[in-house]
BAPA-793109 format. One record per residue (C-alpha): x, y, z; residue number from 1. Coordinates in steps of 0.1 Angstrom, whole numbers. Example, Ala and Ser with C-alpha at 12.3 -4.5 7.8 and 13.67 -1.06 7.14 Angstrom:
residues 2
VOZA  123  -45  78  1
VOZA  137  -11  71  2
END
This chain:
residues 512
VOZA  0  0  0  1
VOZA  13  33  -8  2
VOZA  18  62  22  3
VOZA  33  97  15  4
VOZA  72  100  21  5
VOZA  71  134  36  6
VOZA  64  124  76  7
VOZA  90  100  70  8
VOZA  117  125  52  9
VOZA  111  147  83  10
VOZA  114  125  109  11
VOZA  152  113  91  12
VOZA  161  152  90  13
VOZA  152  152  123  14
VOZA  178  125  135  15
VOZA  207  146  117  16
VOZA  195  177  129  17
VOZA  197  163  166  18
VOZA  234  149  156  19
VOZA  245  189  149  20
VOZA  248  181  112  21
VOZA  215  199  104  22
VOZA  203  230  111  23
VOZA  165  242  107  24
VOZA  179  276  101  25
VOZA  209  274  81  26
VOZA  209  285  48  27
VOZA  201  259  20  28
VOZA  230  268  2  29
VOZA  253  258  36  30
VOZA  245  222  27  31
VOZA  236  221  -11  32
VOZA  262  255  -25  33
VOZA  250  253  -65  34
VOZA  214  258  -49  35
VOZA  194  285  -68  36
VOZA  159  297  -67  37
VOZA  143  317  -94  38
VOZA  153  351  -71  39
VOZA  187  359  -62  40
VOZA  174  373  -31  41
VOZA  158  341  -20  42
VOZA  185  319  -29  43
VOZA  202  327  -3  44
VOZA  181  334  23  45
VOZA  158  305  17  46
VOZA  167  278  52  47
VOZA  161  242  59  48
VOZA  125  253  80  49
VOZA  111  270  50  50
VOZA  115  239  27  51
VOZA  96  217  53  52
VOZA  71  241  63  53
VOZA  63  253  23  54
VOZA  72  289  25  55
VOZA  95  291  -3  56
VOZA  72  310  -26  57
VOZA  71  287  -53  58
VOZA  39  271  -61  59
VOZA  38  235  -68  60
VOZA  51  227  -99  61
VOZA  42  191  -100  62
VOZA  45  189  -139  63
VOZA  84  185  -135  64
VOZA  86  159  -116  65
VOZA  56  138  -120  66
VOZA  68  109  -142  67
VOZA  99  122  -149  68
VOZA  132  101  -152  69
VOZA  156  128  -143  70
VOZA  181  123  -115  71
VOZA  172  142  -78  72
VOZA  202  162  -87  73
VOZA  192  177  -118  74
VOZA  153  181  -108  75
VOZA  168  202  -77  76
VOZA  189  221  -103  77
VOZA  160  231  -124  78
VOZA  143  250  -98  79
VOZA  161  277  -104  80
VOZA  141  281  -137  81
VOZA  104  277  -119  82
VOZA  86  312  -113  83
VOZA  75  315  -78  84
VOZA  41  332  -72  85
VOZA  46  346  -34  86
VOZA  74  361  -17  87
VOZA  96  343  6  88
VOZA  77  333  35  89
VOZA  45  351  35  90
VOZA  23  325  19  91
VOZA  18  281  26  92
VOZA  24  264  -4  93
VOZA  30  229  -8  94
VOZA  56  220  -24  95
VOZA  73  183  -37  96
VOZA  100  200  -49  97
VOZA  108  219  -14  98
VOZA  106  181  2  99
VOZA  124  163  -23  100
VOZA  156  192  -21  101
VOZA  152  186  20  102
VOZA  160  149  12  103
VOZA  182  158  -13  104
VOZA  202  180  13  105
VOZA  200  149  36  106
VOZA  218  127  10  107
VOZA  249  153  7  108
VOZA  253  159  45  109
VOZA  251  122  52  110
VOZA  271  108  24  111
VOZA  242  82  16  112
VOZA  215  76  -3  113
VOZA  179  88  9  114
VOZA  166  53  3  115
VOZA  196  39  27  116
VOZA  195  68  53  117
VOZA  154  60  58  118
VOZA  156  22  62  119
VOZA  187  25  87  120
VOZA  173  53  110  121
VOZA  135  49  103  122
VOZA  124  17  96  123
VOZA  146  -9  109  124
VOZA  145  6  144  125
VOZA  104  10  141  126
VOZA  109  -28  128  127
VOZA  88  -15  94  128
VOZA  92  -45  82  129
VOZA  68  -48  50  130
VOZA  76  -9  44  131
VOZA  97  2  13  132
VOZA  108  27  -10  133
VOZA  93  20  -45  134
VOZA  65  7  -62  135
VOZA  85  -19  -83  136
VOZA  91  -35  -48  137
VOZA  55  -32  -41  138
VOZA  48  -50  -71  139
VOZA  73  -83  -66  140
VOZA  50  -86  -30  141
VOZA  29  -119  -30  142
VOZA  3  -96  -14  143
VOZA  -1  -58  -24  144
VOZA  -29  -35  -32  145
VOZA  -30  -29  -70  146
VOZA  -40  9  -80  147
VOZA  -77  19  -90  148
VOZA  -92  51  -105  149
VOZA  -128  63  -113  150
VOZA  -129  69  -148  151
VOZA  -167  79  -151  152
VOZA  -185  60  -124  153
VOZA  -167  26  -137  154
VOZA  -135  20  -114  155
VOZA  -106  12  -136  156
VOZA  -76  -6  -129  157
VOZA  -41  16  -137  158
VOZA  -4  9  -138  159
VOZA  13  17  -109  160
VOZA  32  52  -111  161
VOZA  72  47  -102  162
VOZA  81  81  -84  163
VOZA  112  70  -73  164
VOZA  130  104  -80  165
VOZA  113  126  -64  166
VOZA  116  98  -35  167
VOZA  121  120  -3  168
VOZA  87  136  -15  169
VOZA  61  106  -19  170
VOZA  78  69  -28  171
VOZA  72  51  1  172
VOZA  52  22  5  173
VOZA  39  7  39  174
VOZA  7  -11  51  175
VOZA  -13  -8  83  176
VOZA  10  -25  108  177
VOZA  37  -4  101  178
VOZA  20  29  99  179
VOZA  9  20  133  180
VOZA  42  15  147  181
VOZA  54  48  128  182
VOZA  22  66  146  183
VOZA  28  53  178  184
VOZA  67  72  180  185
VOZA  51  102  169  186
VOZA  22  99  194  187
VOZA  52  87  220  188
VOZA  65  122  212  189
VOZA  98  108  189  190
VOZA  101  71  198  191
VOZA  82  35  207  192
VOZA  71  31  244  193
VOZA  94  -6  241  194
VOZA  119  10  214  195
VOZA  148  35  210  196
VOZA  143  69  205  197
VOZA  143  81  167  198
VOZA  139  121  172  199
VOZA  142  139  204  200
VOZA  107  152  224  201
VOZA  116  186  209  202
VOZA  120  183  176  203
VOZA  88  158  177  204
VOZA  69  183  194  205
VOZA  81  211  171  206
VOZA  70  189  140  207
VOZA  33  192  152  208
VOZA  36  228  161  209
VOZA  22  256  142  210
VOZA  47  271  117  211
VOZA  25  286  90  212
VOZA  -4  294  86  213
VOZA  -26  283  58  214
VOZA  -53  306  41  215
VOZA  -90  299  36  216
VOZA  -125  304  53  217
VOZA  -141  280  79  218
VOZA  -158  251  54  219
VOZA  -171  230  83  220
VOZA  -179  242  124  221
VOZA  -167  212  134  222
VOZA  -130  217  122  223
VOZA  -109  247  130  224
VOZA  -86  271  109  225
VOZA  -56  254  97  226
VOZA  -18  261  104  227
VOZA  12  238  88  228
VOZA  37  226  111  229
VOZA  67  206  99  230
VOZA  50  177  72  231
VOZA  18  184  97  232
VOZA  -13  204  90  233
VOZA  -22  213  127  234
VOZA  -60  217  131  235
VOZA  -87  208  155  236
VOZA  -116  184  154  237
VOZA  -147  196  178  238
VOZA  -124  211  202  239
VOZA  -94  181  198  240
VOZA  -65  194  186  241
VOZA  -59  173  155  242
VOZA  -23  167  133  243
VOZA  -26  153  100  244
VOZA  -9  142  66  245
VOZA  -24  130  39  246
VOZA  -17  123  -3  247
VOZA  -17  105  -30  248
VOZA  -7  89  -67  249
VOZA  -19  73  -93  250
VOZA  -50  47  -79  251
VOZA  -41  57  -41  252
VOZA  -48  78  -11  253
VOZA  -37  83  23  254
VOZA  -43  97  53  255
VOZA  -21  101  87  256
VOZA  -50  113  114  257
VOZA  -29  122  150  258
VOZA  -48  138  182  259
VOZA  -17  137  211  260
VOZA  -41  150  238  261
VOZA  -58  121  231  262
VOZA  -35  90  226  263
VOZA  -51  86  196  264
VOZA  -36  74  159  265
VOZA  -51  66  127  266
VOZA  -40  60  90  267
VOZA  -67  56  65  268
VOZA  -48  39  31  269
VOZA  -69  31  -4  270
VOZA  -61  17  -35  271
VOZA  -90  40  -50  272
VOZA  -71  75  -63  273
VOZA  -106  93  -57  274
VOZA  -129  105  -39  275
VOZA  -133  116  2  276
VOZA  -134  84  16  277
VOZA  -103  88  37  278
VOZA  -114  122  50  279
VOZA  -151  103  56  280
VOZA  -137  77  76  281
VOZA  -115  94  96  282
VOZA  -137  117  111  283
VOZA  -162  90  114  284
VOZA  -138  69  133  285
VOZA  -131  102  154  286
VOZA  -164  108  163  287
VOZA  -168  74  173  288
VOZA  -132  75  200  289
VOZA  -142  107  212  290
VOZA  -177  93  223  291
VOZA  -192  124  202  292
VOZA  -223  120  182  293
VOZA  -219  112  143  294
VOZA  -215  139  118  295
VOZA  -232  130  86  296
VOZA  -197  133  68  297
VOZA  -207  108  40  298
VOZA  -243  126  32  299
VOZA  -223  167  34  300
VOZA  -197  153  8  301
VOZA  -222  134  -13  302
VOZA  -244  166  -12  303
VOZA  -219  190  -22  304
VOZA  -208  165  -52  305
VOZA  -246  166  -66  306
VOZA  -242  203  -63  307
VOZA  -211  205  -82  308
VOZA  -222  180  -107  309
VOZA  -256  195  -113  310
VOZA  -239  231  -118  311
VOZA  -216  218  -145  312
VOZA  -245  202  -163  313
VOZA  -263  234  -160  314
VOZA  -232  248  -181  315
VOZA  -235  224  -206  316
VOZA  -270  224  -211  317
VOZA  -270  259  -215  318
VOZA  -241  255  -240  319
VOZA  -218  281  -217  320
VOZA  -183  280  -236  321
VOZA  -153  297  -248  322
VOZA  -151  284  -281  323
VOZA  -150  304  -309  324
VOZA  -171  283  -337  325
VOZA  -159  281  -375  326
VOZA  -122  289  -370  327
VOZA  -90  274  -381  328
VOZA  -56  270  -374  329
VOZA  -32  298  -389  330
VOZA  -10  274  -403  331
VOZA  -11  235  -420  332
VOZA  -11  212  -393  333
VOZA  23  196  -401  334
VOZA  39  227  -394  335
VOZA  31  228  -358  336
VOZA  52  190  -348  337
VOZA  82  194  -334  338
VOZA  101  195  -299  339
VOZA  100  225  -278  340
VOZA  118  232  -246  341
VOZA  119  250  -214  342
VOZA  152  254  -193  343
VOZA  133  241  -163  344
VOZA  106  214  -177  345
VOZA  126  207  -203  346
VOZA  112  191  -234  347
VOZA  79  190  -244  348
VOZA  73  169  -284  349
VOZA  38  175  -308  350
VOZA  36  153  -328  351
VOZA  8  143  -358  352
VOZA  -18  117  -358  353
VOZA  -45  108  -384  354
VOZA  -64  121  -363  355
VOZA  -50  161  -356  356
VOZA  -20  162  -331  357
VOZA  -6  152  -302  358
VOZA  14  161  -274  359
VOZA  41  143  -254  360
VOZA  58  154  -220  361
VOZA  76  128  -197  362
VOZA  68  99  -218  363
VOZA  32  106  -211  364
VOZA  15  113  -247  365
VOZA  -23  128  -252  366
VOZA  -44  135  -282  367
VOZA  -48  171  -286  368
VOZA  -78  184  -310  369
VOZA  -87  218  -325  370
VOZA  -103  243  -299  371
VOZA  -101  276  -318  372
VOZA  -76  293  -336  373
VOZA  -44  282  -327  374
VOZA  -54  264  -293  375
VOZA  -58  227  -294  376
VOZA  -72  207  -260  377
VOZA  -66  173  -246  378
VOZA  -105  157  -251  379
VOZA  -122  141  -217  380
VOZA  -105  113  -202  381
VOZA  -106  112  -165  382
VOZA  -72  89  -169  383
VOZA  -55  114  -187  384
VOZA  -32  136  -165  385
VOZA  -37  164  -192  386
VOZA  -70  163  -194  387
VOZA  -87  196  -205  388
VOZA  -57  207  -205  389
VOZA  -53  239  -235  390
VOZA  -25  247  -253  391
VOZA  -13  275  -276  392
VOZA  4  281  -303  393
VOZA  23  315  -311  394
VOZA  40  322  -341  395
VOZA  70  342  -349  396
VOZA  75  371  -368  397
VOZA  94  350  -397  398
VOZA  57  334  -400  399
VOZA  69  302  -381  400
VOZA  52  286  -352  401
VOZA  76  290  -324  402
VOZA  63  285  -292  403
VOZA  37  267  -272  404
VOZA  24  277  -240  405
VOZA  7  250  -219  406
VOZA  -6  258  -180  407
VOZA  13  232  -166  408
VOZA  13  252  -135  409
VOZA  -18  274  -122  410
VOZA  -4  294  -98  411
VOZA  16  310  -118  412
VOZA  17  324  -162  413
VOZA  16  293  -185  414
VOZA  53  277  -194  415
VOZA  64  285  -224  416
VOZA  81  261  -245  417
VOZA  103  273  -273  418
VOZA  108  254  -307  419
VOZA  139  236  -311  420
VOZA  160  237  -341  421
VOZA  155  202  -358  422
VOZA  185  179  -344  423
VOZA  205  177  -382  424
VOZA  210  213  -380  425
VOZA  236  206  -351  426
VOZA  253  175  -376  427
VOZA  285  183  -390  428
VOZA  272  165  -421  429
VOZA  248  191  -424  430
VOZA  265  219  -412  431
VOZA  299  213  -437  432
VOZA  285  219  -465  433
VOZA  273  256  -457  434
VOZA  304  268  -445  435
VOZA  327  289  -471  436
VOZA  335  319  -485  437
VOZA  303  338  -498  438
VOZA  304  376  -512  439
VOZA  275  401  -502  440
VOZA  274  432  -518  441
VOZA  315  449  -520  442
VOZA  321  428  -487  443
VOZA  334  390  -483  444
VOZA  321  370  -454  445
VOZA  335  336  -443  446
VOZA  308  310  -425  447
VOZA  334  284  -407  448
VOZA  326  253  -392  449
VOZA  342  255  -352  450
VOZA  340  219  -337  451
VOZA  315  194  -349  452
VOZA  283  212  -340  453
VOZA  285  251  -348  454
VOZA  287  275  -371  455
VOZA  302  310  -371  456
VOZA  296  337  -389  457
VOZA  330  360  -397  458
VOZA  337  394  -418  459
VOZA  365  418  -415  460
VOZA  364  444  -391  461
VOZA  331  428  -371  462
VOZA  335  401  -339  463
VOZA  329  362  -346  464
VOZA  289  354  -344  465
VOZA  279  322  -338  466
VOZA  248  308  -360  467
VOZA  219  295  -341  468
VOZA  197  269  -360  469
VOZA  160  277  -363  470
VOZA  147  258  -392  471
VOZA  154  245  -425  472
VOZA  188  265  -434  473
VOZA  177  295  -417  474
VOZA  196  303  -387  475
VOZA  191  332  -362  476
VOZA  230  352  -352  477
VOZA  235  351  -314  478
VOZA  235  388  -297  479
VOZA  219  406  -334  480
VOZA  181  408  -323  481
VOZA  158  405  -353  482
VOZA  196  393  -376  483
VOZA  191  363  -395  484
VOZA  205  340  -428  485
VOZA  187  316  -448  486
VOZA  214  293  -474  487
VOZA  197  288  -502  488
VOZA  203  258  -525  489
VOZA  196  247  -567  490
VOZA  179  217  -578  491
VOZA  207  197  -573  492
VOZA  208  205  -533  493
VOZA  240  221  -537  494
VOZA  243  255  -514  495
VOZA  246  286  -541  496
VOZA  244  319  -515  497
VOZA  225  329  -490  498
VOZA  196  355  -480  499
VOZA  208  379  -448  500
VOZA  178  396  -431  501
VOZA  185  426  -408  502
VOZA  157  453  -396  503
VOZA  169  478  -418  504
VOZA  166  455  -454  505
VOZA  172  419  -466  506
VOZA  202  414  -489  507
VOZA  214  383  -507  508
VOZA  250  370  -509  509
VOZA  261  343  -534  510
VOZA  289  314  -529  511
VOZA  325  325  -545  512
END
């Protein structure tokens, strides 16, 4: 069964903290130097306590990571590129990123692997026996709860989803036994009443204390205003102070229910990835220990679900849309296939189908169909992670399509992804041939060939400018804004001159 890594990722910081190796305070960069955030400023001012307790100022950004095969290293380095949507500590935002760079940063202090580091000073002295640290040890168990989603009322089975970089931040996998055990320590304030201790009293007690507070209005008067402690949202439940930590993947949930005024622990895990059954049964069970009379939590969900559902039926009945009717895209569709990349989420692939386009990001690939103009959609599919999802095309002022923006992130302006150069215009084999001696106008200019993979442009009197593939045998010149060439060829493909486009005019050079 699966269980969110955070509690767990906190509870190991906590054991080098307590060893002097670790401090809540301390800088980031003390620990990780090459650490960068989008801001200078918050670079390095940003501490260990404000990547546990989500004040960063960066808003999730679960795009990146979420099926992604890069190395912790490199998904930590890409943060830099991520825009932030708060200021440094004035607003709760949780973050995987913020948790996975915490066990990232316990990694490098401790000179082992997170995976290693959590099974030596977590689990083997809890004795969390059946607990592990990936889903493709999950799935070698004789016995393990395979992953479900609801997919229109019909529950569906899915393959499981391997998270195993972003580790520190959600890849571990335990069942009820151990979760009890793991409970227990915390209700024990840091260890087992029969075991050794695994965090001090302090730092347990400062894991479950208020640290931030989280915005938003009262939904229910039976559970009070919410503050985030350290992998904790602190709370109360009818006048119990309450400490929970929930999450989920792909076909599962989980839920961490604590009350330590009351000796009471309880983990809710399901192999359905929807719904409010773990909320529903915790409170029930609550309700139940506390000797308190029953909340109706199953009817208030199920009632505001018929609510929600009837409203969006409304819309559709009513025919409420965006959609501008009887347009087309601005250009043929197989000009609009290609890879585009971001320095942070990297790189994003359209691609054509029989049936319009599609688009492909971390090996996950959806069908993407004309909305209006140049904004294609993912169509409904509750098992598509993109689902909905618009994108849109923008096109350059050579006429090209160059960009595509997709709202991979909310909080924040949609990422844009710009076209790559096809990867033969980086090929010696294609680059050779263009390079020479070619004569514009009274001048001569030289196009040389430096390494394998670039070419420069050169001409007497003017500093070296290195070519920067765009499409075809057009190239943009590095540091000459709105300077480009295009070599032009005859019939028989051989390169005869070349057309130079500057603001002032566009002039054409032939091959000596």
């Amino acid at each position: 069964m699966f269980f969110l890594s955070a509690l767990h990722r906190l509870s190991l910081v906590g054991t080098l903290i307590e060893e002097g190796r670790i401090d809540w305070d301390a800088p980031v960069r003390r620990y990780l130097p090459g650490f960068e955030m989008n801001d200078p400023v918050v670079s390095e001012r940003l501490t260990v306590r404000d990547l546990v307790t989500h004040r960063s100022g960066l808003p999730r950004h679960d795009a990146l990571w979420y099926n992604s095969s890069l190395p912790r290293a490199e998904l930590v380095r890409r943060i830099r590129f991520l825009e932030p949507s708060k200021d440094l500590r004035t607003t709760y935002q949780y973050n995987n990123l913020m948790f996975l760079t915490a066990g990232y940063l316990a990694e490098q202090v401790a000179g082992a692997s997170w995976e290693e580091l959590v099974r030596q000073r977590i689990f083997a002295p809890l004795g969390m026996t059946g607990t592990n640290t990936s889903v493709t040890i999950s799935e070698q168990a004789p016995d393990h709860a395979k992953p479900y989603e609801l997919a229109k009322d019909e529950v569906k089975e899915v393959p499981f989803r391997n998270i195993d970089q972003i580790g520190p931040a959600g890849s571990i996998n335990s069942n009820i036994e151990d979760m009890a055990r793991y409970l227990l320590m915390h209700l024990n304030r840091g260890k087992l009443p029969d075991g050794p201790r695994i965090i001090s009293e302090a730092n347990a007690d400062q894991m479950q204390m208020p640290q931030m507070v989280t915005q938003g209005a009262l939904r229910w008067p039976e559970v009070g205003h919410t503050a985030y402690g350290m992998a904790w949202t602190v709370s109360a439940y009818r006048g119990h102070k309450v400490v929970q930590h929930g999450g989920a993947i792909d076909g599962f949930l989980a839920l961490a229910t604590v009350l330590p005024q009351d000796s009471i622990a309880i983990v809710v895990l399901s192999n359905l990835g929807a719904g409010q059954f773990n909320t529903i049964t915790t409170f029930n069970v609550l309700d139940r220990l506390l000797g308190l009379d029953q909340v109706p939590w199953n009817q208030r969900f199920l009632d505001d679900k018929k609510k929600q559902d009837a409203s969006q039926d409304e819309a559709k009945k009513q025919g409420v849309t965006q959609k501008r009717e009887g347009t087309t895209p601005s250009h043929p569709l197989t000009e609009y296939p290609g890879e585009y990349e971001h320095p942070g989420y990297g790189i994003l692939r359209i691609g054509q189908t029989r049936e319009g386009l599609d688009l492909t990001y971390n090996s996950m690939t959806s069908p993407l169909r004309h909305f209006h103009y140049d904004i294609f959609e993912v169509p409904e599919n509750p098992l598509d992670p993109f689902e909905k999802m618009k994108v849109s095309f923008a096109t350059t002022t050579k006429g090209d399509i160059g960009s595509v923006s997709v709202p991979l992130e909310p909080a924040v302006r949609e990422i844009v992804f710009t076209r790559r150069a096809d990867s033969i215009m980086r090929q010696r084999a294609f680059l050779e041939p263009l390079a020479g001696s070619y004569e514009i106008g009274p001048q001569t200019v030289l196009f040389v060939l430096k390494g394998e993979n670039t070419l420069v442009l050169t001409s007497a009197g003017q500093p070296e400018r290195e070519l920067i593939p765009v499409r075809g045998t057009t190239f943009d010149i590095k540091g000459l804004p709105g300077y480009s060439v295009e070599f032009r060829k005859d019939a028989s493909g051989a390169v005869t001159g070349f057309a130079f486009f500057q603001p002032s005019g566009t002039f054409v050079g032939r091959r000596k």
